[in-house]
C-alpha positions in Angstrom: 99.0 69.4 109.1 97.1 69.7 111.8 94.1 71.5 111.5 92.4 72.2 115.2 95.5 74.8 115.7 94.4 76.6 112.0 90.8 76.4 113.3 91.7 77.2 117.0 93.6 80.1 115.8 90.9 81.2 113.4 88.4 81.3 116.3 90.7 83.5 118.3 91.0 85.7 115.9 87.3 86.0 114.8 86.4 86.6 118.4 89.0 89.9 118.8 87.6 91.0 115.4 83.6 90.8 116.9 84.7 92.4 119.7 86.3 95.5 117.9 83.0 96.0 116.2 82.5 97.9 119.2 84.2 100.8 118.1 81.5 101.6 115.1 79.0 100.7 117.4 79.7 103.6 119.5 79.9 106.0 116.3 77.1 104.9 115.3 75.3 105.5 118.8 76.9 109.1 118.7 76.2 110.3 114.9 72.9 108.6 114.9 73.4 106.9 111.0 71.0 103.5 111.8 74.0 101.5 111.3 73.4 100.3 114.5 71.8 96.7 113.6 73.7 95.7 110.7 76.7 96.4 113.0 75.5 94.4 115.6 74.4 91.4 113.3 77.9 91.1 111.9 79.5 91.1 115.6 77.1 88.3 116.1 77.6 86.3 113.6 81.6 86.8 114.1 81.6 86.1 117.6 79.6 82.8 117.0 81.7 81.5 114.6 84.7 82.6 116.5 83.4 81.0 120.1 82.1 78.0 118.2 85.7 77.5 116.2 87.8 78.1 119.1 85.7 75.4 121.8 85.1 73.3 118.9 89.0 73.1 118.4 90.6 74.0 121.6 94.2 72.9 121.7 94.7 70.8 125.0 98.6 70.2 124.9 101.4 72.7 124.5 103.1 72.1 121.2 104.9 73.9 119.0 103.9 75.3 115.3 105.4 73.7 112.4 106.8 76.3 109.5 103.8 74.5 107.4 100.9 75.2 110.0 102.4 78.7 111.0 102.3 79.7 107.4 98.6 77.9 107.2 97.5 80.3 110.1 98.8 83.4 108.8 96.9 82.9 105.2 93.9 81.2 106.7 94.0 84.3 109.2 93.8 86.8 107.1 91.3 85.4 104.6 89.1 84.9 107.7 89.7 88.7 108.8 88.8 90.0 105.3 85.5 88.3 105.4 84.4 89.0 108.9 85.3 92.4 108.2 83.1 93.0 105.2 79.7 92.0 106.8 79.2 95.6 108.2 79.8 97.2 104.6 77.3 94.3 103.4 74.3 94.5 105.6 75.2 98.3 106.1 74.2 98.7 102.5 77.6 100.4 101.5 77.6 98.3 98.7 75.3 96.3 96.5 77.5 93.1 95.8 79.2 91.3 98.3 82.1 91.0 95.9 82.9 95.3 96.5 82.0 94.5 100.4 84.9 91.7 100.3 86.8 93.8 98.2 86.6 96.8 100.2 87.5 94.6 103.2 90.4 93.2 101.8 91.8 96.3 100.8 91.5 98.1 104.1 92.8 95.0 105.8 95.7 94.2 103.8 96.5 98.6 103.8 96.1 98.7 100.1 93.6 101.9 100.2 91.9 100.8 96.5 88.3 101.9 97.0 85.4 100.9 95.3 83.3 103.1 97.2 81.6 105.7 94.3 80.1 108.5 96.9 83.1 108.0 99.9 81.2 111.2 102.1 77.9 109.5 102.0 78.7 106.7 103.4 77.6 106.3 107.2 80.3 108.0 109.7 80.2 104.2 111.2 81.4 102.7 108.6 83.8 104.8 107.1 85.5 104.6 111.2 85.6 100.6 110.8 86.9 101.0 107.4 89.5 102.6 109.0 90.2 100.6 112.0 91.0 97.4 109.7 93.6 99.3 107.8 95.2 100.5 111.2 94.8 96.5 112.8 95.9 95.6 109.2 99.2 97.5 109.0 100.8 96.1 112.2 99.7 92.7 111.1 97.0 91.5 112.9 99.0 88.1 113.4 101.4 90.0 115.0 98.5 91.6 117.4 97.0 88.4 118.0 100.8 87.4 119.4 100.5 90.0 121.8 97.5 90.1 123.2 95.6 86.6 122.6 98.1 83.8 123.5 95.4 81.8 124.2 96.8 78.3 121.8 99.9 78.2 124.9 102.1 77.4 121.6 105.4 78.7 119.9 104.6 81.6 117.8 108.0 82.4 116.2 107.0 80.5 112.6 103.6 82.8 112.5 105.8 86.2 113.1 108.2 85.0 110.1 105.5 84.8 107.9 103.8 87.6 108.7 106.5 90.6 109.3 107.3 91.8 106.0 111.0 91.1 105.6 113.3 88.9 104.3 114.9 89.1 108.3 112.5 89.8 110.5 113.9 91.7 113.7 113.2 89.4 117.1 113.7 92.9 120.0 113.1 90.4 123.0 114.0 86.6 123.1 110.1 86.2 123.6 108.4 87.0 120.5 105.0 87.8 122.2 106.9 90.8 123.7 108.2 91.5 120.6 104.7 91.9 119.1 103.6 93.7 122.0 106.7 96.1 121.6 105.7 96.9 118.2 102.3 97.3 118.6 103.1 99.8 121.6 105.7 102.1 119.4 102.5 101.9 116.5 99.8 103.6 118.7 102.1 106.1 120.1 103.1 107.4 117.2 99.5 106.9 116.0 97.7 109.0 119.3 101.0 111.8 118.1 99.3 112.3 114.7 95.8 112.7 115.5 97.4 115.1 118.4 99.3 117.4 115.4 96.3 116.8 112.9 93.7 118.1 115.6 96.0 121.0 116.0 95.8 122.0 112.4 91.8 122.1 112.3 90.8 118.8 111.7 87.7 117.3 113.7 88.3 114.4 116.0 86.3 112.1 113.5 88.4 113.0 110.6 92.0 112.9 112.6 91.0 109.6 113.7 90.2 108.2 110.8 93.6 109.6 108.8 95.6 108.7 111.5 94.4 104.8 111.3 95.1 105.1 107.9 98.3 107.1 107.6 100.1 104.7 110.1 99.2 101.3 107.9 100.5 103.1 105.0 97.0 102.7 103.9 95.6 105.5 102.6 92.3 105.5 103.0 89.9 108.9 103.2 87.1 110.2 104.6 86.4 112.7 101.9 85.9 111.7 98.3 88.9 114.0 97.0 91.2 112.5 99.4 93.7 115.3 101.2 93.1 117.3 98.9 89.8 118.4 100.2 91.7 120.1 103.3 93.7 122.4 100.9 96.0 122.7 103.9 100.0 122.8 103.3 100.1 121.8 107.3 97.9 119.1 107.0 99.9 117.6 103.5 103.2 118.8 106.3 102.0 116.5 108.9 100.5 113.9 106.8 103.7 113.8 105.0 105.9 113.2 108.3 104.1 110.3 109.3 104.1 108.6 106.5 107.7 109.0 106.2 108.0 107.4 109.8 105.9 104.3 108.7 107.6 103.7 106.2 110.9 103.3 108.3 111.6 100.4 110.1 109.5 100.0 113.2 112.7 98.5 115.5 114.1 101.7 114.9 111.7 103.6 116.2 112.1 101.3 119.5 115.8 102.3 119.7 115.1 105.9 119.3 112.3 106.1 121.9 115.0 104.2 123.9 117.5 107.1 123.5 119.2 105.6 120.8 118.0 108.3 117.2 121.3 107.8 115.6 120.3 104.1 115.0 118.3 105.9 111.8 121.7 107.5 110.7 123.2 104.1 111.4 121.0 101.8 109.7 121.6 101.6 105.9 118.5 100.5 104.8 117.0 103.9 106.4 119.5 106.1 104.9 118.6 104.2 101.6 115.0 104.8 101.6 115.4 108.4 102.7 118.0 109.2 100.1 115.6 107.7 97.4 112.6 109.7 98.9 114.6 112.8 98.5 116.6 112.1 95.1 112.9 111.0 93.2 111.4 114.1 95.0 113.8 116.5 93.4 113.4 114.9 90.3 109.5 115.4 89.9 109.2 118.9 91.4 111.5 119.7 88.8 109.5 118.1 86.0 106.0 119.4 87.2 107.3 123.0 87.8 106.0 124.1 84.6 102.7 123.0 85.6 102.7 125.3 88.6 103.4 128.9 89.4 106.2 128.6 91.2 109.0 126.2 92.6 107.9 126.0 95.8 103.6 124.4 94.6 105.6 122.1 92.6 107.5 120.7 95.5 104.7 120.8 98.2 102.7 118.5 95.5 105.7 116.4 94.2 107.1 115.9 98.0 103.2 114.8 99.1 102.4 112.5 96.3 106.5 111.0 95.9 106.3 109.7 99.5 102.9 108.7 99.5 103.6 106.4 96.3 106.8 104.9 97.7 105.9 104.1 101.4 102.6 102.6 99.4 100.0 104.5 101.5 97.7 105.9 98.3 96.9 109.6 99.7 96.3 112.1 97.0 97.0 115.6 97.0 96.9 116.3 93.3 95.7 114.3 90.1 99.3 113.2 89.3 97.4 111.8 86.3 97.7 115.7 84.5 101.4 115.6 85.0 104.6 115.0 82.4 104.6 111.5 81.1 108.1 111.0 82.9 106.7 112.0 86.4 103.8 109.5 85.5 106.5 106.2 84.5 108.7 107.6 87.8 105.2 107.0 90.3 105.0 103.4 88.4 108.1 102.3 88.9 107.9 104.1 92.9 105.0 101.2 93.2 107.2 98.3 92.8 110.1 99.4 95.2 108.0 100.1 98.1 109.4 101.2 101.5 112.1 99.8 104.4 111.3 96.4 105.5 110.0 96.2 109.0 107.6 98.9 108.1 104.2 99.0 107.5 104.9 99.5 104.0 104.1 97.3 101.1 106.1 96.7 97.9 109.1 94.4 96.9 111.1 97.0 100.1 113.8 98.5 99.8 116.4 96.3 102.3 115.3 93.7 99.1 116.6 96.4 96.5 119.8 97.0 97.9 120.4 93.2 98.5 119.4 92.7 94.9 121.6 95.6 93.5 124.7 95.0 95.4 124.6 91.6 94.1 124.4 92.8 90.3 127.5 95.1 91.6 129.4 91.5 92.8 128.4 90.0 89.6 129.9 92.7 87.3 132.6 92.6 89.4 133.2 88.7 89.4 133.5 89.3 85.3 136.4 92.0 85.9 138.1 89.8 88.8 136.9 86.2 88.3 139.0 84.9 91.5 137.8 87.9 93.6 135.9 86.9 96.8 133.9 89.6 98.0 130.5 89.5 99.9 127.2 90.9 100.4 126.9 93.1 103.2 124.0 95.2 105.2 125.2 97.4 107.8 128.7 96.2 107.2 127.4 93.0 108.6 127.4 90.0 105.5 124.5 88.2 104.1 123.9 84.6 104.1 123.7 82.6 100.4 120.3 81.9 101.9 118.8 85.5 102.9 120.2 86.6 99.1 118.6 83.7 97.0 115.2 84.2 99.1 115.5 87.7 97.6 116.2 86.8 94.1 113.3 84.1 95.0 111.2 87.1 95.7 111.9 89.5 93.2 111.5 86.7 90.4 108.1 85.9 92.2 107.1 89.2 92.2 107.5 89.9 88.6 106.1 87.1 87.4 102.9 87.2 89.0 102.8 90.9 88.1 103.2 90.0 84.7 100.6 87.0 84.7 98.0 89.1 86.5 98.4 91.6 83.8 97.6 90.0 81.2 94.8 88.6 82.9 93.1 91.4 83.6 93.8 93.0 80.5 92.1 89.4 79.1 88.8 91.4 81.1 88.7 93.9 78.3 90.4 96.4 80.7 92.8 98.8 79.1 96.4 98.2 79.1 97.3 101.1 81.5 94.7 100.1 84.1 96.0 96.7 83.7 99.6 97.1 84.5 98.6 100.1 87.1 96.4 98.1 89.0 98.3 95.3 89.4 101.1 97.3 90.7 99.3 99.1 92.8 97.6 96.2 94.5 100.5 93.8 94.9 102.5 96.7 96.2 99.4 97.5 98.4 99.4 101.5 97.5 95.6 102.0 95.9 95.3 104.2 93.2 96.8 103.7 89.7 96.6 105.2 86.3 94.1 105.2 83.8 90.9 104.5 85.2 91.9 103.5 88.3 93.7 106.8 88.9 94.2 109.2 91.9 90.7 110.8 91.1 89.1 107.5 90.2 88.3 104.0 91.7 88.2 100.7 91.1 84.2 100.1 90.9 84.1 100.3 87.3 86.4 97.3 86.8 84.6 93.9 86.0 83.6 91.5 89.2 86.3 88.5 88.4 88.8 91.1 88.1 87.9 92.9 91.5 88.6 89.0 92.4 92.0 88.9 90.9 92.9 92.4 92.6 91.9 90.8 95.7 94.0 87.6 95.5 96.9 90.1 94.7 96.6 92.4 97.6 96.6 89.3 99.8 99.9 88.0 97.8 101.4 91.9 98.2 100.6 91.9 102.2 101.5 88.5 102.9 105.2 89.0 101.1 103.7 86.3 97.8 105.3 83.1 99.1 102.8 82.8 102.1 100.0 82.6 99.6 102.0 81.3 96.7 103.4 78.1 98.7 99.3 77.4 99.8 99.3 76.2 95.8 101.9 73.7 95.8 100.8 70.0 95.8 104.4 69.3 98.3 103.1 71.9 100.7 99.7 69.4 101.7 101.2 66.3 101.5 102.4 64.1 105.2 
């Protein structure tokens, strides 16, 4: 292992996060909220660690990164990111611990939208913007971003992209991967600048299109106003919001080809027609359970179709206390936490490419019973599936349960109640935000005990990072010559 890249890398990356403190900077400058200093003492103290880590450890040679040392960076990365982040919340005052400053941070950064924030609207306008930002850097990975605009180590990148891009095959659109990165990053804030275009036409300020455009596109979820969407009471706004979330939770290579010409490669891909099948089918299903709960057929489906996609592309937006609803509508929204959206996406969760992997290979097994010397194989657009690819899924899936269940019963251990428990959990190694019981749409997470806010955080970092970046940190083998 060899740590001057980790560090090097770590200083690069400290560096492009001082320098986007910038951006609150200048709100602070125009709204005037005396956030000012503690802004600019937490760009200081982030560019001087960055500056002093990258000369300290500059790379002279032009190797490549090992699997080991690209999966180092990524986790090292992002813990760094989540720290640097959470000095303007802490000397800002936002919050009075710097466990909910770090909490806060890692939330935004790893697009989990779980708040601890009690009063969000009285929070300086500064702050709420960077709070923001980190979700939108977040949601594209800002491992990826670093690929495309800081090659400053001159070495192979290819192992960091694997473990950052959340899927089990991550899609390479040029033979270089910086262009890759850069590709992605480019299809990302164009559809981002075409949200806060639509959401500016519907009324919103600039300030508050902004901000729900950073945090739409991360599948975040974040808000600026302490009842989330539903303070705009706008069916346009819920229309818009609702589109965009849709998109980022589709494949961003798919957006490429479409922008290339190319929109029947959404129709084509299976894993698209998958997740937008599921959207619909679950959607149905709710507004049908809720209607008695609303005057007519067509509330129920503007509130089911809102907080349905919102749920499954793991963004967190609320539009109704979905809390007051049918018990069954309640267990469907748990279980829409766990599957998540398409892989490629900016969407958290186990993803749905995993789920149809996993269930066509329950289909093969069942079948294998029926036929024992049939041979039939796994196949995603009617292309097969290694051995490999389809026992890192089951890998996966049995990782993901597991330390679902474990950080359960840990919490619960806390003295929280069981519904929190499991809620939360899901909710922040699926990276969606709110949750049932006390951590419900019209609730937060402030109440829950510091060492649990800890364990929350160590599972939105496991959700972000797809678990086995994180996970594999903890093995004994993984340190080891």
């Amino acid at each position: 292992m060899r740590w001057r890249y980790i560090l090097c890398f770590v200083g690069i990356l400290s560096i492009f996060l001082g320098l986007t403190m910038i951006i609150p900077l200048i709100c602070s400058f125009l709204y005037q909220d005396n956030t000012s200093r503690p802004i600019l003492i937490s760009a200081a103290i982030t560019e001087t660690i960055g500056l002093l880590l990258f000369y300290g450890f500059r790379i002279q040679d032009n190797d490549h990164i090992s699997p080991r040392e690209g999966i180092a960076i990524v986790a090292m990365g992002w813990i760094a990111a989540s720290f640097f982040s959470a000095l303007p919340f802490y000397f800002g005052h936002a919050f009075d611990t710097f466990t909910d400053a770090f909490f806060e941070s890692v939330s935004g950064i790893t697009t989990t939208g779980a708040s601890v924030m009690t009063n969000i609207e009285a929070v300086p306008y500064s702050l709420l913007l960077w709070r923001s930002f980190i979700q939108w850097l977040g949601g594209m990975g800002i491992i990826v971003l670093s690929l495309a605009i800081l090659p400053l180590l001159g070495v192979g990148g290819m192992q960091m992209y694997k473990a950052e891009v959340p899927s089990p095959v991550p899609d390479k659109l040029k033979p270089r991967i910086r262009d890759t990165a850069m590709i992605l990053w480019k299809v990302y804030a164009v559809i981002t600048l075409a949200e806060v275009f639509f959401l500016l036409f519907g009324g919103m300020s600039l300030y508050d299109a902004l901000n729900h455009a950073f945090t739409t596109m991360p599948t975040g979820g974040f808000s600026t106003k302490n009842t989330s969407i539903t303070h705009f009471d706008s069916i346009y706004i819920e229309t818009v919001i609702t589109v965009f979330m849709l998109l980022a939770g589709i494949n961003f290579s798919l957006h490429y080809q479409a922008l290339l010409g190319k929109p029947i490669t959404f129709w084509k891909d299976s894993e698209c027609r998958f997740f937008l099948s599921f959207v619909l089918i679950i959607t149905i299903i709710v507004t049908i359970n809720i209607y008695p709960v609303y005057e007519s057929l067509g509330t129920a489906f503007r509130y089911a179709s809102f907080q349905v996609v919102s749920i499954v592309t793991t963004t967190g937006y609320g539009s109704a206390d979905y809390e007051l609803w049918p018990s069954m509508t309640q267990i469907i929204l748990l279980l829409c936490m766990f599957i998540g959206a398409s892989a490629g996406s900016t969407g958290g969760g186990m993803k749905c490419l995993r789920v149809m992997i996993y269930f066509k290979y329950c289909y093969k097994e069942l079948i294998s019973l029926i036929h024992p010397r049939a041979v039939r194989q796994i196949k995603v657009n009617f292309k097969p599936v290694s051995s490999e690819v389809v026992s890192s899924v089951l890998g996966f899936l049995g990782l993901f349960v597991g330390v679902f269940a474990i950080s359960s019963v840990m919490l619960a251990s806390m003295g929280v109640d069981l519904v929190t428990s499991f809620s939360a959990v899901a909710s922040a190694i699926g990276n969606i935000g709110p949750g049932l019981g006390t951590v419900g749409p019209t609730d937060n997470y402030a109440s829950l005990p510091a060492l649990g806010k800890w364990l929350l955080v160590w599972c939105m970092l496991l959700g972000r990072l797809e678990i086995y970046t994180i996970i594999i940190l903890m093995l004994p083998e993984f340190w080891r010559k």
